[in-house]
TORKOL-4160 file (C-alpha; in steps of 0.2 Angstrom, whole numbers, padded with zeros to 4 digits, m for minus):
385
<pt num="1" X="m0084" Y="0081" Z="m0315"/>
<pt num="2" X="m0085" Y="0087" Z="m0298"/>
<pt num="3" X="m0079" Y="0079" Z="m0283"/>
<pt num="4" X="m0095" Y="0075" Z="m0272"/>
<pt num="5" X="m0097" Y="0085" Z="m0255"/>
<pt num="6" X="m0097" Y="0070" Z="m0245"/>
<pt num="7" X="m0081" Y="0056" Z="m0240"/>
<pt num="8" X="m0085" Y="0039" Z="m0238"/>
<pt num="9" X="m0082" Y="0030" Z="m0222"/>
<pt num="10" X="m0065" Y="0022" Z="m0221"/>
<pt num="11" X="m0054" Y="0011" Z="m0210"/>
<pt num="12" X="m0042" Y="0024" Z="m0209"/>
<pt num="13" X="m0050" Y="0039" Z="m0201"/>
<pt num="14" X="m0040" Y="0050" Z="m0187"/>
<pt num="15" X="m0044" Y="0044" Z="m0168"/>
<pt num="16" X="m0049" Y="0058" Z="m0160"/>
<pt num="17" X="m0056" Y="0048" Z="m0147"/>
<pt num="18" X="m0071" Y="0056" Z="m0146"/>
<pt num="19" X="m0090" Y="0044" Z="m0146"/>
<pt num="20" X="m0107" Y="0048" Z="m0142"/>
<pt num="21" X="m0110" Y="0047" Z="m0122"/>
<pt num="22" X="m0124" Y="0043" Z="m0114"/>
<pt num="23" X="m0134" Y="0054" Z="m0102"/>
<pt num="24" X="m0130" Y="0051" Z="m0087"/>
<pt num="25" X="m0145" Y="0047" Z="m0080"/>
<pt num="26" X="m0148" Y="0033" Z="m0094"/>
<pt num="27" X="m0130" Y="0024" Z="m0090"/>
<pt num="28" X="m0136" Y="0021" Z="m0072"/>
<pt num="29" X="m0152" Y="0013" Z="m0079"/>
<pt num="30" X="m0150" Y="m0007" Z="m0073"/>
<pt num="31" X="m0157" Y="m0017" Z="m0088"/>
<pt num="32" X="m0175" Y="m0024" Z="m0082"/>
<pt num="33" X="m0174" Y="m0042" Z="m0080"/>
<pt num="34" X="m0187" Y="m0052" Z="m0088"/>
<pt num="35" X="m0192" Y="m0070" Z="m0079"/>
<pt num="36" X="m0183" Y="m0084" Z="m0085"/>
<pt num="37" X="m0190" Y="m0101" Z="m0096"/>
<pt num="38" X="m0175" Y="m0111" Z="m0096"/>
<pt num="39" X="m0162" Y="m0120" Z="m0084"/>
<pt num="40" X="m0143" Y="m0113" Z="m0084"/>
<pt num="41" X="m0139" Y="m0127" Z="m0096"/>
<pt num="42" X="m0152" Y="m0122" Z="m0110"/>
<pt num="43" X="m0166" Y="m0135" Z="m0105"/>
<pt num="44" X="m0181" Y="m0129" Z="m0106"/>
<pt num="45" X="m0194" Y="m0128" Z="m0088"/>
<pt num="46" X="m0208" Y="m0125" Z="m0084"/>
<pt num="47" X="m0210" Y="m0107" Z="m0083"/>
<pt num="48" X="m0216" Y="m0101" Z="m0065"/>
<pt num="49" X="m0206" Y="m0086" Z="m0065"/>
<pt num="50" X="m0217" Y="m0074" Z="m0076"/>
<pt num="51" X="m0235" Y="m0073" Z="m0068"/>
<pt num="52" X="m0242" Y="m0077" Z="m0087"/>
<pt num="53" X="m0259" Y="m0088" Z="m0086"/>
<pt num="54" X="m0259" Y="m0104" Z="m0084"/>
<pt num="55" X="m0275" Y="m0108" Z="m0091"/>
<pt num="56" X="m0268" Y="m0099" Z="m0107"/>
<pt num="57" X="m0277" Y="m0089" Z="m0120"/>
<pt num="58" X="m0296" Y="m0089" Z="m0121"/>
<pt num="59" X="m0300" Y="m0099" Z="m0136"/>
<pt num="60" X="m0312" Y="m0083" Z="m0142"/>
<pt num="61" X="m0296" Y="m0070" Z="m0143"/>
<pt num="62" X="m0284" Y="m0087" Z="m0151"/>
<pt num="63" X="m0299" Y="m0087" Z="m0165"/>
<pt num="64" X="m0298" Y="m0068" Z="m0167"/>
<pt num="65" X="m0280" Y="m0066" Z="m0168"/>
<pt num="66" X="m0278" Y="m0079" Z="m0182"/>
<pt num="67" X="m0291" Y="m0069" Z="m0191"/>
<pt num="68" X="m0306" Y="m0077" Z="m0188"/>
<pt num="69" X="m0322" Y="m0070" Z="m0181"/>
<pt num="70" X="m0320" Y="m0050" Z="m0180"/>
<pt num="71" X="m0304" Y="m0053" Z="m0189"/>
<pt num="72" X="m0284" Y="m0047" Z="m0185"/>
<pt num="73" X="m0284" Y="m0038" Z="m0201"/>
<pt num="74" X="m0272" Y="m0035" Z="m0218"/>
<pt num="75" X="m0253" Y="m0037" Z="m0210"/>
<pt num="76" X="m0248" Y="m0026" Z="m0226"/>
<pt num="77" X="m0258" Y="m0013" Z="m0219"/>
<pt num="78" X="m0253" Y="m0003" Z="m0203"/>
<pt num="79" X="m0266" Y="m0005" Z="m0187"/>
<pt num="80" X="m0277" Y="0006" Z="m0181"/>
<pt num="81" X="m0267" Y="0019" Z="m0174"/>
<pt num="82" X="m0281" Y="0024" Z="m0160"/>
<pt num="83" X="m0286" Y="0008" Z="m0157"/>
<pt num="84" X="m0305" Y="0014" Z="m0159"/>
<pt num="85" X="m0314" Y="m0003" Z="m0158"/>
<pt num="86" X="m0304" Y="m0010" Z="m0143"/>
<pt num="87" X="m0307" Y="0008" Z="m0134"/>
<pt num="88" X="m0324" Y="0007" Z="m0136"/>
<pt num="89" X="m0325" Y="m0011" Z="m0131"/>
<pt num="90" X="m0314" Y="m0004" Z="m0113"/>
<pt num="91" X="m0326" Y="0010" Z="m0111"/>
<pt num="92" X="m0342" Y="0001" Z="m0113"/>
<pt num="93" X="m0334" Y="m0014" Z="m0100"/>
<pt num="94" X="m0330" Y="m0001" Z="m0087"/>
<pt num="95" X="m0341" Y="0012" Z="m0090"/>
<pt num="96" X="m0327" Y="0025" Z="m0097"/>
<pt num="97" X="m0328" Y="0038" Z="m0112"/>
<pt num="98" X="m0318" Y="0030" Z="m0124"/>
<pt num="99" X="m0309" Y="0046" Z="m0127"/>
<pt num="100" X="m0302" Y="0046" Z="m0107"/>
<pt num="101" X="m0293" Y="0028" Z="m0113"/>
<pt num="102" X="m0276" Y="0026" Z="m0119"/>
<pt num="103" X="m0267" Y="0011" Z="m0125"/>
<pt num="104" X="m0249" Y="0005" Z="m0124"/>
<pt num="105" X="m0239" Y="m0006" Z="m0127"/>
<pt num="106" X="m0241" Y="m0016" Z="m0113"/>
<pt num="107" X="m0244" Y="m0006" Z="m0096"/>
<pt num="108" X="m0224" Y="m0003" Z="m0096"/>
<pt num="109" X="m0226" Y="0011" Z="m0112"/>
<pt num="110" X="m0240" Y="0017" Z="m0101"/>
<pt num="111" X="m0230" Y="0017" Z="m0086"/>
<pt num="112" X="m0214" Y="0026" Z="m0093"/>
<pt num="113" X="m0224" Y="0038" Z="m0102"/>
<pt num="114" X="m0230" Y="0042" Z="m0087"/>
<pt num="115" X="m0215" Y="0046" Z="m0078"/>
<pt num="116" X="m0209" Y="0058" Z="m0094"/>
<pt num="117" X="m0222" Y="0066" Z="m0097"/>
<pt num="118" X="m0224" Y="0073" Z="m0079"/>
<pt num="119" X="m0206" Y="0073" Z="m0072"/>
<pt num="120" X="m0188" Y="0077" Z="m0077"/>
<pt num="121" X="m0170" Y="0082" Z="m0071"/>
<pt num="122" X="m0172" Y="0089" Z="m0053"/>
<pt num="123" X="m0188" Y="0081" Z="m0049"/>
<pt num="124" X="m0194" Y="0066" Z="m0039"/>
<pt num="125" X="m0203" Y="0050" Z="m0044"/>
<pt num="126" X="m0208" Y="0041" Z="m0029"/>
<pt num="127" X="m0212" Y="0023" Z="m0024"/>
<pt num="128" X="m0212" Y="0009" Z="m0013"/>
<pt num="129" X="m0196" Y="m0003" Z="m0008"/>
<pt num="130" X="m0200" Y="m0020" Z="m0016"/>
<pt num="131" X="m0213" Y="m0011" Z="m0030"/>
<pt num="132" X="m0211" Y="m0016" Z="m0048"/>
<pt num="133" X="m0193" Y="m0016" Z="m0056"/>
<pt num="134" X="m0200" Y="m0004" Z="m0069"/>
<pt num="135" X="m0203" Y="0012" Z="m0058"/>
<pt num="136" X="m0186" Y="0016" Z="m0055"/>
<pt num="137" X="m0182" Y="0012" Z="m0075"/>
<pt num="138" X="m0195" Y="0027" Z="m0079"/>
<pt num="139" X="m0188" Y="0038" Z="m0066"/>
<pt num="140" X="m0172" Y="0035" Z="m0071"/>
<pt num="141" X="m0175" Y="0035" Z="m0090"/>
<pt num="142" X="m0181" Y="0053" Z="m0089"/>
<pt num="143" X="m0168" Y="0061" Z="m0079"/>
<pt num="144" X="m0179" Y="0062" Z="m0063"/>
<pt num="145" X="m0171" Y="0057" Z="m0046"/>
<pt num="146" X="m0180" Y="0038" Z="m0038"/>
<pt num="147" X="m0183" Y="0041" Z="m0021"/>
<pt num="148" X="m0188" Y="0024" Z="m0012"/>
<pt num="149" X="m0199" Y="0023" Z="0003"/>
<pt num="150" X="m0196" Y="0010" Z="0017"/>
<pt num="151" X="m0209" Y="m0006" Z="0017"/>
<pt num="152" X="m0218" Y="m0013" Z="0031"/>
<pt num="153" X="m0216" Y="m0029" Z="0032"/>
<pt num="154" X="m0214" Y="m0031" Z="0011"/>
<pt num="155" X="m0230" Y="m0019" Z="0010"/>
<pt num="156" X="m0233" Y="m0001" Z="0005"/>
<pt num="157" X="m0237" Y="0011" Z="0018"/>
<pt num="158" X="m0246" Y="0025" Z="0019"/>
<pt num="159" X="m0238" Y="0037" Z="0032"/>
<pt num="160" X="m0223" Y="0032" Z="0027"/>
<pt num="161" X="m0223" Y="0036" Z="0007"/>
<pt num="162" X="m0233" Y="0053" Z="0012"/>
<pt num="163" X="m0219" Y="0054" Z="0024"/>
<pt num="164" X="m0207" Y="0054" Z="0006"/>
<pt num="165" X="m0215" Y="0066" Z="m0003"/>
<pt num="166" X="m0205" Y="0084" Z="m0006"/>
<pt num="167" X="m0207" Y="0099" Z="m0014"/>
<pt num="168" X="m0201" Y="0088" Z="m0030"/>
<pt num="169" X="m0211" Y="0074" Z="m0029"/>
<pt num="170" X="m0219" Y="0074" Z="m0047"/>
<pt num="171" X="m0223" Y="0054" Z="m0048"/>
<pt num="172" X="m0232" Y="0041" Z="m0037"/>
<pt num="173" X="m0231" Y="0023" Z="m0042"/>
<pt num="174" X="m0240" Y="0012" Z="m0035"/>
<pt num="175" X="m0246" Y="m0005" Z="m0038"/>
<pt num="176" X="m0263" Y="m0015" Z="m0033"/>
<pt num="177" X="m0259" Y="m0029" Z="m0031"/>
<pt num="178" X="m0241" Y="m0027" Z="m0028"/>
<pt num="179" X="m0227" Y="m0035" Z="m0040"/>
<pt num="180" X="m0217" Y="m0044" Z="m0033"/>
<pt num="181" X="m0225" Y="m0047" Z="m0015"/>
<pt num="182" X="m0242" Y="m0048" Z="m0017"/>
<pt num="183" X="m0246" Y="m0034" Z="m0004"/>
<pt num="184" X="m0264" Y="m0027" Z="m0007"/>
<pt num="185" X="m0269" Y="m0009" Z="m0003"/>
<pt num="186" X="m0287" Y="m0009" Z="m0001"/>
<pt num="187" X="m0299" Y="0005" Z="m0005"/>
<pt num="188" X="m0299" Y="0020" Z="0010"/>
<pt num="189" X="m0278" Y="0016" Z="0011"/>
<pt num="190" X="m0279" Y="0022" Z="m0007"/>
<pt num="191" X="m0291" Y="0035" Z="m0006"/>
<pt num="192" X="m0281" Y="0042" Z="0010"/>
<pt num="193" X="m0264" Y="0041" Z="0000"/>
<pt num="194" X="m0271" Y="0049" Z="m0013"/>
<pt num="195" X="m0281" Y="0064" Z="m0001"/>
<pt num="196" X="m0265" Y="0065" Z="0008"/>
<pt num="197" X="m0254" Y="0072" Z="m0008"/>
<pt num="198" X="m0252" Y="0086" Z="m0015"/>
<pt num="199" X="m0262" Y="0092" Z="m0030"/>
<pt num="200" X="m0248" Y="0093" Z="m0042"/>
<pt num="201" X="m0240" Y="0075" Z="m0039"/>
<pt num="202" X="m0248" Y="0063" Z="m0050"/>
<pt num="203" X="m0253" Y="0045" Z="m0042"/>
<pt num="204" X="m0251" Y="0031" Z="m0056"/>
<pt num="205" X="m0259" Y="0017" Z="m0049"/>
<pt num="206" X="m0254" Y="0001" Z="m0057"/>
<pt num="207" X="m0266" Y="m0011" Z="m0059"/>
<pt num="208" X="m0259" Y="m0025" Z="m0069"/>
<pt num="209" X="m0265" Y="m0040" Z="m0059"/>
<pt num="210" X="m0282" Y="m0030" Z="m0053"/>
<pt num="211" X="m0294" Y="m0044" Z="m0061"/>
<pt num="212" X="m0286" Y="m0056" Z="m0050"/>
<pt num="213" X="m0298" Y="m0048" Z="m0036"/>
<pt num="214" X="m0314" Y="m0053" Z="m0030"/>
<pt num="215" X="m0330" Y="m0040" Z="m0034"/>
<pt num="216" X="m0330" Y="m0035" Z="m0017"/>
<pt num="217" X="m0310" Y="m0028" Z="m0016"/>
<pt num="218" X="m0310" Y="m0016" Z="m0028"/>
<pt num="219" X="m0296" Y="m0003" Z="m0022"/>
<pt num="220" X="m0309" Y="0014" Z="m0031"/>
<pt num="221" X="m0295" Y="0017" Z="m0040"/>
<pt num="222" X="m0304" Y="0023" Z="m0058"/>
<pt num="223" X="m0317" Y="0029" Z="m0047"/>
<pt num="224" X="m0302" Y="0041" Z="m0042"/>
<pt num="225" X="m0295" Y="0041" Z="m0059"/>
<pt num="226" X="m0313" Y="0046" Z="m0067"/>
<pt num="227" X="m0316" Y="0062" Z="m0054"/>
<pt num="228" X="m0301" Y="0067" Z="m0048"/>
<pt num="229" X="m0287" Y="0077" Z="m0059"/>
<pt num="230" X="m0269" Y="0069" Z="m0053"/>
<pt num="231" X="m0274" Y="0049" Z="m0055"/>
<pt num="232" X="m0270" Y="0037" Z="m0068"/>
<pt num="233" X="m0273" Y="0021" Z="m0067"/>
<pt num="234" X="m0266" Y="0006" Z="m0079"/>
<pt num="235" X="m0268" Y="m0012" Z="m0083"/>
<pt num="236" X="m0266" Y="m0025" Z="m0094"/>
<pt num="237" X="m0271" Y="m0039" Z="m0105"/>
<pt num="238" X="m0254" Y="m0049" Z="m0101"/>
<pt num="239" X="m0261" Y="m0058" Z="m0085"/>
<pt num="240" X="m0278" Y="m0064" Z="m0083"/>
<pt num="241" X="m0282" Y="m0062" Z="m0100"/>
<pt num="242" X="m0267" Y="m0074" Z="m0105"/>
<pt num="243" X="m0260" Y="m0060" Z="m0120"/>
<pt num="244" X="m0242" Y="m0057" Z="m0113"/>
<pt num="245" X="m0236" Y="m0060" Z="m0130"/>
<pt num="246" X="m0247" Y="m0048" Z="m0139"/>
<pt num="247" X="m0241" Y="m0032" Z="m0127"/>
<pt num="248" X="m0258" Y="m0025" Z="m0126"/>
<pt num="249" X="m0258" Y="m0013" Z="m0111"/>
<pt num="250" X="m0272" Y="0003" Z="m0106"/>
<pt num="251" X="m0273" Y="0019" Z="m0094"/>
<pt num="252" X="m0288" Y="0030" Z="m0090"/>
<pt num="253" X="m0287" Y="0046" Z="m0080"/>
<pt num="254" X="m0293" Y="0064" Z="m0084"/>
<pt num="255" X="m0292" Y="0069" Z="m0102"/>
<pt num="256" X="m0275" Y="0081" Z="m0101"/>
<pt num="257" X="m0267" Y="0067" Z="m0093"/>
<pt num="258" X="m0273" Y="0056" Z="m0108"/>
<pt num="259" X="m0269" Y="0068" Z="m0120"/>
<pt num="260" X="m0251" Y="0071" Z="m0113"/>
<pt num="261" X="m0248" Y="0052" Z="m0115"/>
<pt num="262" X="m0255" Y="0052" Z="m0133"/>
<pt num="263" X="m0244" Y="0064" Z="m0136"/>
<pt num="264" X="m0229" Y="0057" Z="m0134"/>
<pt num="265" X="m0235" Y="0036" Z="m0137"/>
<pt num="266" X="m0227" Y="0026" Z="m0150"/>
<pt num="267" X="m0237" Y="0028" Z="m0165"/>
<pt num="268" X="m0247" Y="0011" Z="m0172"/>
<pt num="269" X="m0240" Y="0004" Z="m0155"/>
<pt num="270" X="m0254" Y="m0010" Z="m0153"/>
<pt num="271" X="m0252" Y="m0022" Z="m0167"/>
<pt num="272" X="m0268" Y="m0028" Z="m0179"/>
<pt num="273" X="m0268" Y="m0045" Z="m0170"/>
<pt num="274" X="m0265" Y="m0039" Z="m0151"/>
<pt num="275" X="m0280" Y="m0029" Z="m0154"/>
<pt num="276" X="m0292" Y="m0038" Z="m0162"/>
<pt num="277" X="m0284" Y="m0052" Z="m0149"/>
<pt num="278" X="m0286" Y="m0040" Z="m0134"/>
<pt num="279" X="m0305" Y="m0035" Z="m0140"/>
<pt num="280" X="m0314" Y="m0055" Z="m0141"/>
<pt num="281" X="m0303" Y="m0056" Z="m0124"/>
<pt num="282" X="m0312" Y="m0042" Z="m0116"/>
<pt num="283" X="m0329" Y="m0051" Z="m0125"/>
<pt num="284" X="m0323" Y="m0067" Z="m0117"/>
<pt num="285" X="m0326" Y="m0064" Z="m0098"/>
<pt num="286" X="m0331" Y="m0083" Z="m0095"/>
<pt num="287" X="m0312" Y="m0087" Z="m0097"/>
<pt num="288" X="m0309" Y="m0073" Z="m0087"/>
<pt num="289" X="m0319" Y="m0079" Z="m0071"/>
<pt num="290" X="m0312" Y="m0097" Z="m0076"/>
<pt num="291" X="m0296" Y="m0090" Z="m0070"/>
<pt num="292" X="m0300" Y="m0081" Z="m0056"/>
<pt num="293" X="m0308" Y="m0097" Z="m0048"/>
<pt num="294" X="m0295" Y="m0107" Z="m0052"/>
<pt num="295" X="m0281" Y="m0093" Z="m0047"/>
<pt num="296" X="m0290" Y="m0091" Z="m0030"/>
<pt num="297" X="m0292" Y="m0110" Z="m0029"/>
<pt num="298" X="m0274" Y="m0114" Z="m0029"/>
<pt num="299" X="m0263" Y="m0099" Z="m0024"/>
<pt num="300" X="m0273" Y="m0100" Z="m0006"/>
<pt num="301" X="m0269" Y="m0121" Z="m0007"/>
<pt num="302" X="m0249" Y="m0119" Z="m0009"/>
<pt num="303" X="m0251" Y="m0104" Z="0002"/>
<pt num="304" X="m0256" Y="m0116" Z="0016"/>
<pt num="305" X="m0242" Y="m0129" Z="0009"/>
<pt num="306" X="m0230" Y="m0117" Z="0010"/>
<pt num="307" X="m0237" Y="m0110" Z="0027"/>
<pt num="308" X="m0234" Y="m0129" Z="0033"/>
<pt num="309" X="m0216" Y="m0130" Z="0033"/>
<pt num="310" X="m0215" Y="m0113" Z="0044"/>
<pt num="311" X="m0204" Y="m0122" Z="0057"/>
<pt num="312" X="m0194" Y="m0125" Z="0043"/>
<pt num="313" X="m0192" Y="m0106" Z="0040"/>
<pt num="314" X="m0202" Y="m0104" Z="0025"/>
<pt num="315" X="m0215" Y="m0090" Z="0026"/>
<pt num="316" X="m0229" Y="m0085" Z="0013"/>
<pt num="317" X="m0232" Y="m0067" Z="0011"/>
<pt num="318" X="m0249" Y="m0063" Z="0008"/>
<pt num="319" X="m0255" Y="m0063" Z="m0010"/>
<pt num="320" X="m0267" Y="m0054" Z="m0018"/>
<pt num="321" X="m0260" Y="m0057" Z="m0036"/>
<pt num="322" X="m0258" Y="m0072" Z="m0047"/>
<pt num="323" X="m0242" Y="m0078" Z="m0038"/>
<pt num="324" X="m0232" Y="m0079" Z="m0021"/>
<pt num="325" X="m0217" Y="m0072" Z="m0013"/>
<pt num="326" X="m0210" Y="m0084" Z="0001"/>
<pt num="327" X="m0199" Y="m0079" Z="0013"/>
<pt num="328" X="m0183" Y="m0091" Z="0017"/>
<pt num="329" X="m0175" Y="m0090" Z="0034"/>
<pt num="330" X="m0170" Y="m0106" Z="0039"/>
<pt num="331" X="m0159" Y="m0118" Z="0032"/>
<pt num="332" X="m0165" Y="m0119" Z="0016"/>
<pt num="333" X="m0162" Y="m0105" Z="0006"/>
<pt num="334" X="m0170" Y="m0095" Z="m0008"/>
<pt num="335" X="m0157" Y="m0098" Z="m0018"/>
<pt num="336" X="m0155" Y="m0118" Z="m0012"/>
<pt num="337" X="m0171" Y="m0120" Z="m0016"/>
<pt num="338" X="m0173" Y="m0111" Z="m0032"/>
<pt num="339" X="m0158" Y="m0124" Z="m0038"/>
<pt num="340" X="m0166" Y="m0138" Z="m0033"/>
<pt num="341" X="m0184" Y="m0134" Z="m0038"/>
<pt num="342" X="m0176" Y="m0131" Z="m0058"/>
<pt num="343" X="m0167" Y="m0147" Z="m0054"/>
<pt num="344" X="m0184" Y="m0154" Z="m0055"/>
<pt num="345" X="m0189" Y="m0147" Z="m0069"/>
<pt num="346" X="m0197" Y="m0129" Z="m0064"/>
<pt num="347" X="m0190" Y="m0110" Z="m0064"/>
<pt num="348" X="m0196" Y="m0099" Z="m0052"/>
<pt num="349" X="m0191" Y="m0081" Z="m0050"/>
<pt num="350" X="m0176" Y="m0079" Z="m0037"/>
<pt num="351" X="m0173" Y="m0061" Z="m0032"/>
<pt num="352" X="m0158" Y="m0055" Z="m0028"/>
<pt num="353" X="m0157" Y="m0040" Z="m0040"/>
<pt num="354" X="m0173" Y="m0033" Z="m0031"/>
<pt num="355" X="m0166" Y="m0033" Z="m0012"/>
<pt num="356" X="m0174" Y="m0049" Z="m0007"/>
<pt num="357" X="m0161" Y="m0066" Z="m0011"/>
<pt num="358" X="m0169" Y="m0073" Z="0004"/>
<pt num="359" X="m0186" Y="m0074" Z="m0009"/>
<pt num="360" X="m0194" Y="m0083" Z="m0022"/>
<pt num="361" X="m0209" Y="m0076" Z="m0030"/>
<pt num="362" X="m0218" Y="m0092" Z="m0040"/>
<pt num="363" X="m0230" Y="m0090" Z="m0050"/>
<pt num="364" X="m0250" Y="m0099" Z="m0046"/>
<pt num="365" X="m0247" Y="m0113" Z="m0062"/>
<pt num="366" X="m0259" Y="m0126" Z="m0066"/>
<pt num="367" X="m0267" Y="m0139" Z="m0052"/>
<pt num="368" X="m0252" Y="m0152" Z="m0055"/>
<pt num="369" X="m0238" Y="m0139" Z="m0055"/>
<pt num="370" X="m0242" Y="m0131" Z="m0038"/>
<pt num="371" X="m0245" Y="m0150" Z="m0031"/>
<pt num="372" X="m0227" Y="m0156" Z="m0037"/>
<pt num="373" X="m0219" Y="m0139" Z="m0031"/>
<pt num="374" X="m0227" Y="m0141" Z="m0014"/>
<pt num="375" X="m0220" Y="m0157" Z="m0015"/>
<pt num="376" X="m0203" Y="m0150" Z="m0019"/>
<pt num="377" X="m0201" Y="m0137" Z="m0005"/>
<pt num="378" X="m0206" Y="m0150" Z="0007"/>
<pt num="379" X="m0193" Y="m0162" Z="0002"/>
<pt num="380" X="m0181" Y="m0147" Z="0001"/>
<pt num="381" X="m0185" Y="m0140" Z="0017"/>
<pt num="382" X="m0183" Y="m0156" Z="0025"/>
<pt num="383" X="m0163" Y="m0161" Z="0018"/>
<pt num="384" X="m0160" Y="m0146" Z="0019"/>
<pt num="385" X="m0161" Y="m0148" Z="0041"/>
């Protein structure tokens, strides 16, 4: 009999020393930090360190993604790979042709997608200092340079990221609200940010936490998005519509930038229950003002709270999002004060891998949790002089 053309693995093959390397540009990736739900010795918090809704999950999208009402589907079948039903259900909302929407995996496929289909060794993507953790991840993960434009005051501006942009800037991020500060650019910043670039840079506006709004601040960006060539704007069902765990994420631009991201998505990326889920959610816009109110309601009560103890060096930035950043620069520390506030029983977000250890970003929770954590930065700040 023949021998075979192959030799199995052994123990005792020669060490040559060699093993796969990494691209460069993929070893300098830092690992994206999710926010945490336990204390450092296992216990388990209550999580204010992830911006998820505290109301939860609109009953409606619970029913459909246990397979009543429209129905999650066969699990021994694969999904819908175009996600028709939930398009349609997007475009009809919003007032977009279906065939301009995309879906991702959460917004974060969207927004690496993004950055590899339109940039690459030797080119630039661009954003804010402070901006989402997840930009310089898609700039990285595709080879392209970051470039990081200087904040004021924790917020985007204008001058100053037109100011940034080269002869290589391929990508924009920006995000409206901003994650983690809050900051909020409102309609003719954008439209002037986006007048102000170059044709061939594409402005990927991030609109994750964009229902949080009122009617009356909409930034007009899938205005831009829906007549303009170089905008894509994103968002997702993880925040106000309470499906972080589904990972049900959408963009909408002009059709070659939608075709460019079909092209290179994960196939079947949206799960039979995240879109039937996603769809009765988008149906459900009862829950969905519900938590608005309620968001409005108490981020501007703990802002004030927070504002309170200014002479104790505490500082809320403004907030346009389901969360705020506070600013420690007095005694009490970020750090101090995230300690103590999991010592009584609450994880927040500390943020020292971001640039800012003297802040936490807390998440708006339910009426109770923003009273007892009001409660706990006063006693806090007051130890602490």
């Amino acid at each position: 009999m023949a021998e075979p053309d192959f030799q199995p693995a052994t123990d005792s093959l020669p060490a040559t020393g060699l093993r796969p390397m990494p691209k460069a540009w993929i070893a300098a990736i830092d690992s994206y930090v999710p926010g945490k739900s336990t204390g450092t010795d296992g216990q388990t918090l209550i999580k204010l360190s992830a911006n998820e809704n505290p109301l939860g999950t609109s009953a409606l999208a619970l029913a459909a993604r246990l397979g009543s009402g429209s129905g999650a589907g066969d699990p021994a079948r694969y999904p819908d790979p175009e996600s028709h039903a939930l398009r349609a259900g997007l475009g009809a909302f919003h007032g977009i042709d279906p065939a301009r929407i995309v879906m991702g995996t959460g917004s974060d496929e969207l927004l690496n997608l993004a950055a590899q289909a339109f940039a690459g060794p030797g080119d630039e993507v661009l954003f804010v200092r402070y901006g989402f953790s997840v930009y310089e991840i898609a700039a990285r993960r595709c080879g392209a340079t970051p470039v990081i434009a200087p904040d004021r005051d924790y917020a985007a501006d204008v001058d100053v990221l037109l100011g940034c942009v080269s002869p290589s800037t391929r990508v924009l991020f920006i995000a409206n609200p901003n994650n983690p500060t809050g900051s909020y650019l409102p309609r003719a910043e954008l439209a002037r940010l986006h007048a102000g670039l170059p044709g061939n840079v594409l402005l990927v506006v991030d609109q994750a936490y964009a229902e949080y709004l009122s009617a009356d601040a909409d930034d007009g960006a899938l205005a831009l998005a829906l007549s303009t060539a170089n905008v894509l704007v994103t968002r997702t069902f993880s925040k106000i519509y309470g499906l972080a765990g589904e990972r049900v994420g959408w963009a909408t631009g002009a059709p070659e930038l939608i075709d460019m991201l079909n092209r290179i998505r994960g196939p079947f990326n949206l799960t039979l229950t995240g879109q039937a889920a996603a769809l009765a959610a988008l149906e459900d816009q009862a829950f969905v003002e519900a938590s608005r109110v309620h968001n409005h309601a108490e981020r501007t009560r703990f802002a004030a709270a927070v504002a309170a103890l200014g002479n104790h060096g505490l500082r809320p930035l403004p907030s346009e999002a389901n969360f705020v950043l506070i600013e420690f620069s007095g005694a009490l520390t970020a750090e101090t004060a995230y300690k103590g506030l999991m010592d009584h029983g609450f994880i927040t977000r500390w943020l020292p891998g971001q640039g800012l250890p003297q802040c936490l970003r807390i998440t708006i929770g339910t009426t109770a949790e923003i009273d007892r954590v009001a409660l706990v930065l006063r006693q806090l700040a007051e130890a602490a002089r």
